[in-house]
C-alpha positions as CSV (number, residue, x, y, z in Angstrom):
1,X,0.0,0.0,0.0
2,X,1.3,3.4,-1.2
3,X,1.6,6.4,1.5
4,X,-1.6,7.1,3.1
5,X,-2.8,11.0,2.1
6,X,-5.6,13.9,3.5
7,X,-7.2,16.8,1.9
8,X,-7.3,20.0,4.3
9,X,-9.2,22.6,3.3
10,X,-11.8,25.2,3.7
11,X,-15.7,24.3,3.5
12,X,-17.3,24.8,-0.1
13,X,-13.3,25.0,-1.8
14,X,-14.5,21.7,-3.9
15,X,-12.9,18.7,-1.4
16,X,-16.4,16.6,-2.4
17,X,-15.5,17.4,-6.5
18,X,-12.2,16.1,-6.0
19,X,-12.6,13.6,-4.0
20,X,-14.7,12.0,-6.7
21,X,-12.5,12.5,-9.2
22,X,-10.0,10.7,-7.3
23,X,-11.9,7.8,-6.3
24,X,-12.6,7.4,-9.9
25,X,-8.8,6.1,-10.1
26,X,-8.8,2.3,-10.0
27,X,-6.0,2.7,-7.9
28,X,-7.5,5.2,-5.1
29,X,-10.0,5.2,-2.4
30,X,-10.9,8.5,-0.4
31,X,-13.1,8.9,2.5
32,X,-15.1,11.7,3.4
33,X,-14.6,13.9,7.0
34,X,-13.7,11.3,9.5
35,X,-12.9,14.4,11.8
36,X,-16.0,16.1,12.7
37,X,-17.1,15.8,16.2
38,X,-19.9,13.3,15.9
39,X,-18.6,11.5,12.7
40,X,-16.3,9.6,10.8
41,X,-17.6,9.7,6.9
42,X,-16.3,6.6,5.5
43,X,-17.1,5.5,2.3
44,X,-17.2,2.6,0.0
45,X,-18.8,1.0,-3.1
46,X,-23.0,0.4,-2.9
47,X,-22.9,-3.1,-1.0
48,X,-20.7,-1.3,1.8
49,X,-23.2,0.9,2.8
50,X,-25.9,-1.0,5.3
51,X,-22.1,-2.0,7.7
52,X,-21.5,1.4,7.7
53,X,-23.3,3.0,10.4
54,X,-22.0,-0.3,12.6
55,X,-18.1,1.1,11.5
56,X,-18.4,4.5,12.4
57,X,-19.8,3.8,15.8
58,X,-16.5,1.8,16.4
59,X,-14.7,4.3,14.4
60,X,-16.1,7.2,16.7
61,X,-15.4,4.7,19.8
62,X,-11.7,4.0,19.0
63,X,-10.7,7.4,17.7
64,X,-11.5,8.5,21.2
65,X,-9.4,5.4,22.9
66,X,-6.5,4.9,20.3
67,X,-5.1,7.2,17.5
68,X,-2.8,5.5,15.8
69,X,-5.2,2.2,15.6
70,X,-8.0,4.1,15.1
71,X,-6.2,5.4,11.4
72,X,-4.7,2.1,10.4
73,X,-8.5,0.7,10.8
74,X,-9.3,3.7,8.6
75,X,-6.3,2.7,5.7
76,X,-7.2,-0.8,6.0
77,X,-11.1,0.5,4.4
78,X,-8.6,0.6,1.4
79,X,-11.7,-1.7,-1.2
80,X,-8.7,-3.1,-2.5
81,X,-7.3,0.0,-3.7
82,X,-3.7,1.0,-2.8
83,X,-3.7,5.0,-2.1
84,X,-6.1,5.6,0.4
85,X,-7.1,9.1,1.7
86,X,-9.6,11.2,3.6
87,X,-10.9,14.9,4.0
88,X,-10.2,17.5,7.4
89,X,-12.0,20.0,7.1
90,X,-11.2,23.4,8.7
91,X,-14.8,23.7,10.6
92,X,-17.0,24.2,13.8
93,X,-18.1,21.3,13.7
94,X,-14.5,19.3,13.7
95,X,-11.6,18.8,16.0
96,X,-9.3,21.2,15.3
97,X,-6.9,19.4,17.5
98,X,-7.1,15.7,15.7
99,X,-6.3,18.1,11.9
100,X,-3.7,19.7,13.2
101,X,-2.2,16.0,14.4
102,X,-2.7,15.2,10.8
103,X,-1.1,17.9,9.6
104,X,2.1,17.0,11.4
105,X,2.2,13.7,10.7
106,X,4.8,13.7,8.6
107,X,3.8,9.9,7.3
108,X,0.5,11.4,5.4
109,X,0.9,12.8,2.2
110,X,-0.6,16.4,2.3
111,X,-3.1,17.8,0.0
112,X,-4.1,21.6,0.7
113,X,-7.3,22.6,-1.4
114,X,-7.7,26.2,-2.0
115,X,-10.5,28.0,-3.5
116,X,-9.4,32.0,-3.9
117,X,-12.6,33.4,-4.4
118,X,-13.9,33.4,-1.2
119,X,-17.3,35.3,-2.3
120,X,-18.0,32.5,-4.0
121,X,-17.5,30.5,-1.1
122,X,-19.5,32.6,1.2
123,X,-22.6,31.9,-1.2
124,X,-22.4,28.2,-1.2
125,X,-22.2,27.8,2.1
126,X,-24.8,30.5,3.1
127,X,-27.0,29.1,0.4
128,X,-26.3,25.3,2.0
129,X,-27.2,26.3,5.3
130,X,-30.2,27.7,4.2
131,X,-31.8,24.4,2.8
132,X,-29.8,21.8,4.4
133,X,-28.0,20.8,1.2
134,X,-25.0,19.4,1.6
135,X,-24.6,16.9,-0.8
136,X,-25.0,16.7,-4.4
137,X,-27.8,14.8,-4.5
138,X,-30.1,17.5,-2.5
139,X,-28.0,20.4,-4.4
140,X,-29.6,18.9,-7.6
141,X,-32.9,18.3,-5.5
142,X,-33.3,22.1,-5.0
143,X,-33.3,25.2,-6.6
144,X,-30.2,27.4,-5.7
145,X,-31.3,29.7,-2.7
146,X,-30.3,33.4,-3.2
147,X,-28.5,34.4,0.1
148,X,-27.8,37.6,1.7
149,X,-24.5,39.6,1.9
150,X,-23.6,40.4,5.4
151,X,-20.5,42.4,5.1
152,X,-19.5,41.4,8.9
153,X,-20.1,37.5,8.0
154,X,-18.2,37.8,5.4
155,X,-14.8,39.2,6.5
156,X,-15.1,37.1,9.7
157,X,-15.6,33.9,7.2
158,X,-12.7,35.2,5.1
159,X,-10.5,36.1,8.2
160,X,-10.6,32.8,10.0
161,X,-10.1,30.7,6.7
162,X,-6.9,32.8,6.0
163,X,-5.7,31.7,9.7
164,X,-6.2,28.5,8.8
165,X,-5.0,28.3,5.9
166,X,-1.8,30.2,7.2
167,X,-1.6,27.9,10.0
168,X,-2.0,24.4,7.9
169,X,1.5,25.6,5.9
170,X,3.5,26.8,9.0
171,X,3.4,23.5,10.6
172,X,3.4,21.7,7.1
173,X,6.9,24.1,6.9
174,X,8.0,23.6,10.4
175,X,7.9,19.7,10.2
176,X,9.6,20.1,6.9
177,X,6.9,18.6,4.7
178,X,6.7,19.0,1.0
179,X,2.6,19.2,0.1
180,X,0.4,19.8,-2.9
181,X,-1.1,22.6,-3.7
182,X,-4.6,22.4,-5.4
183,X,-6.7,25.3,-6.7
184,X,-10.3,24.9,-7.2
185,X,-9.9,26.5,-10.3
186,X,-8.2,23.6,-11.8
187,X,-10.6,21.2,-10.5
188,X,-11.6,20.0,-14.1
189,X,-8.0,20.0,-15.7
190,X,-6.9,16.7,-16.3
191,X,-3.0,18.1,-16.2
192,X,-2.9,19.7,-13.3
193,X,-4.7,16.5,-11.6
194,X,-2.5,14.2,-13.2
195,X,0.1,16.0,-11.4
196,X,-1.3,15.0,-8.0
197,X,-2.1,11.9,-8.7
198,X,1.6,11.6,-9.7
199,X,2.2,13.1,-5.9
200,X,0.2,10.7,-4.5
201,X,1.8,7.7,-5.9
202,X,-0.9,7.0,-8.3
203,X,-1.7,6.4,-12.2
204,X,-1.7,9.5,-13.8
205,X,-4.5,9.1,-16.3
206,X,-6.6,10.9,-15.0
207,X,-10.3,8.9,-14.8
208,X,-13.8,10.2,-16.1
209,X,-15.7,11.3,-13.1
210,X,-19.5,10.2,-13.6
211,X,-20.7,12.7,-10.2
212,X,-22.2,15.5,-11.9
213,X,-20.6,18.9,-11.3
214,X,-23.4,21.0,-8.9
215,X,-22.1,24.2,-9.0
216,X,-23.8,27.7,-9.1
217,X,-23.5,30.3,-11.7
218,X,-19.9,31.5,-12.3
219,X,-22.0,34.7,-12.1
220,X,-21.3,35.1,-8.8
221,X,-23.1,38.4,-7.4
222,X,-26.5,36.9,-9.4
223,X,-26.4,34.3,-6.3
224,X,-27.3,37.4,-3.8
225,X,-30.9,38.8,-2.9
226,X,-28.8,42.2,-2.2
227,X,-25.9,41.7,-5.6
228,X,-25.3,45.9,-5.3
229,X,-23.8,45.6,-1.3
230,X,-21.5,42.5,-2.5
231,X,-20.5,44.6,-5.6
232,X,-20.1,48.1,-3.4
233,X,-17.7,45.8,-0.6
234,X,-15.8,44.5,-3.5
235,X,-14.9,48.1,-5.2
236,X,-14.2,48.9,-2.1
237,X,-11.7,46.5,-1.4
238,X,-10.1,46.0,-4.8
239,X,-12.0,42.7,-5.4
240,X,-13.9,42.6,-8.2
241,X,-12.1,39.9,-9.8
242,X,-14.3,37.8,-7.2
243,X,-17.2,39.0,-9.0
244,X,-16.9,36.3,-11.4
245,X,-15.4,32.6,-11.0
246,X,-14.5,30.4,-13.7
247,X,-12.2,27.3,-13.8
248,X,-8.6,28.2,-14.7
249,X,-8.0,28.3,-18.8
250,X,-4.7,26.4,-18.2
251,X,-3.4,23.8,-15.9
């Protein structure tokens, strides 16, 4: 079995995309947020599913008791596949304490997932909030919510993801780790994917992803009730190229 890896990054920066495209490699399984404080997202083909709920429990159970057990049970979930990976999340709802152990492990392969326009962030997860969809099953259930700007929200949303995000590399640095760096904005480019693939160990043929992509418009002020206070904030603060969001022309 290749090096074991996890995906940190912000809410709504695109971990569930790519973690679809890369469980689309023959070669790769990746879980979802077995960090939060009340779950461990595991996941596995369709005839998995009914043992889950029975394997977080003792997921939840040993996490608490035994780390280092508690991860190899989490690797061995592996469905045959040799990279095998997971999601932390930077969150309220997760254990800042148990990412940042990840973080420093210097036997996981890091993946940091960025996503620069954090207005369009801001939107998606206002606008999951609002109707409880999370997923991309019930983000193709609903319509598309339009959400309010709260200028207040919105710098204290983009604040603390900067600190994280500032804080992930320090240790990354200070533990002398090399990492990957992933933009959302390349998060269809099959070069720039086969180049983490490559980092993880894997085939770097990129596979076709059959999830559908959910996203909102790339107009991204049309997703506010109130588009002229988002605009006014962003000439304000030299932004406007946030105004808009659009996957990278070049990988």
């Amino acid at each position: 079995m290749g090096a074991p890896f996890a995906i940190t990054a912000a809410a709504r920066a695109g971990s569930r995309r790519l973690v679809a495209q890369l469980n689309a490699q023959s070669d790769i399984w990746c879980h979802g947020e077995i960090l939060q404080k009340d779950r461990c997202w595991i996941s596995g083909p369709p005839r998995w599913k009914k043992t889950f709920p029975r394997i977080e429990q003792e997921l939840l159970a040993l996490r608490d008791s035994d780390l280092v057990l508690f991860y190899k049970r989490i690797y061995a979930l592996s469905h045959s596949r040799e990279h095998v990976g997971f999601k932390a999340l930077f969150e309220n709802n997760y254990n800042l304490e148990l990412i940042y152990h990840v973080v420093r492990d210097c036997s996981t392969l890091k993946i940091v997932l960025t996503r620069q326009n954090t207005l369009a962030v801001y939107s998606s997860k206002k606008a999951a909030f609002q109707r409880g969809a999370w997923n991309p099953y019930r983000m193709r259930q609903m319509k598309r919510p339009l959400v309010e700007f709260v200028e207040t929200e919105f710098v204290e949303l983009r604040e603390k993801n900067s600190r994280h995000y500032s804080a992930v590399k320090n240790m990354l640095q200070e533990t002398g780790q090399g990492f990957f760096l992933f933009h959302y904005e390349y998060i269809n480019h099959n070069a720039r994917l086969s180049q983490l693939l490559s980092f993880i160990g894997a085939n770097p043929d990129p596979a076709e992803v059959s999830t559908p992509d959910v996203r909102g418009s790339s107009d991204i002020l049309s997703r506010f009730s109130n588009p002229e206070v988002a605009e006014r904030y962003l000439r304000e603060h030299g932004l406007m190229h946030w105004a808009h969001e659009a996957d990278s022309p070049t990988a």
